[in-house]
C-alpha positions in Angstrom: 68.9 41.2 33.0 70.9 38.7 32.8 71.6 35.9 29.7 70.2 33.0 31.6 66.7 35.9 31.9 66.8 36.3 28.2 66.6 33.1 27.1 63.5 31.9 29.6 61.1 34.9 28.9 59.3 36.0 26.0 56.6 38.0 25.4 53.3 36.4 24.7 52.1 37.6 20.9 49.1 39.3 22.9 51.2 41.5 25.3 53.6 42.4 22.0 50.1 43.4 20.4 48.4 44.8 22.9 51.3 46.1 25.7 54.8 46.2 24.0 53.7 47.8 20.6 51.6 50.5 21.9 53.8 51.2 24.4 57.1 51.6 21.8 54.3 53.7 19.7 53.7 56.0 22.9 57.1 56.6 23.7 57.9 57.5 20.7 55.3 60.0 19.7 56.2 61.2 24.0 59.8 61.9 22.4 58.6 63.0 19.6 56.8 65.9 21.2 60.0 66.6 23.2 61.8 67.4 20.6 59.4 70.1 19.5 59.5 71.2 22.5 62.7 71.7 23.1 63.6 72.5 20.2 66.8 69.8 20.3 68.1 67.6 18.3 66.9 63.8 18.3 70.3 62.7 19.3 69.4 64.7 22.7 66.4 62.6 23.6 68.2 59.2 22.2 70.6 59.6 24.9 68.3 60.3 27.6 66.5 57.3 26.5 70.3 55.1 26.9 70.2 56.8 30.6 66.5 55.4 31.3 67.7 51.9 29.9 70.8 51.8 31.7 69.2 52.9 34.8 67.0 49.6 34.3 70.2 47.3 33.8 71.8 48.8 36.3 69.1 48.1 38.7 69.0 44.9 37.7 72.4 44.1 37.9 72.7 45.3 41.6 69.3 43.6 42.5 71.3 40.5 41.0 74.3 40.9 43.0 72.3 41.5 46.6 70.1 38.1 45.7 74.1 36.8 45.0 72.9 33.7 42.7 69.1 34.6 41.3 68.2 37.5 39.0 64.9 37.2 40.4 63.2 36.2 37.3 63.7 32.7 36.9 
């Protein structure tokens, strides 16, 4: 996402309430539940959550450069 992105959206205090918080809550209690399961350490699922996010930038960035001057967003 780019800067330009960033600045223009923002949640809405109802989709923080009622999308953005649960959804934080869920995936955390998900990873949670991982780790028991695995029996691994926390760092473990941290960095598979930095994979998922970067696989999101990167997409993001390389949707960016095929539109060449919109990130799609604005």
């Amino acid at each position: 996402m780019t800067d330009k992105c960033e600045e223009i959206w923002q949640p809405t205090d109802e989709q923080v309430d009622r999308i953005i918080l649960p959804a934080m809550q869920g995936i955390a209690q998900q990873c949670a539940g991982y780790i028991n399961q695995l029996k691994c350490p926390s760092e473990f699922i941290a960095v598979m959550l930095r994979d998922v996010a970067d696989a999101f930038e990167n997409t993001a960035l390389e949707s960016k450069n095929d539109s060449d001057s919109s990130c799609g967003c604005c």
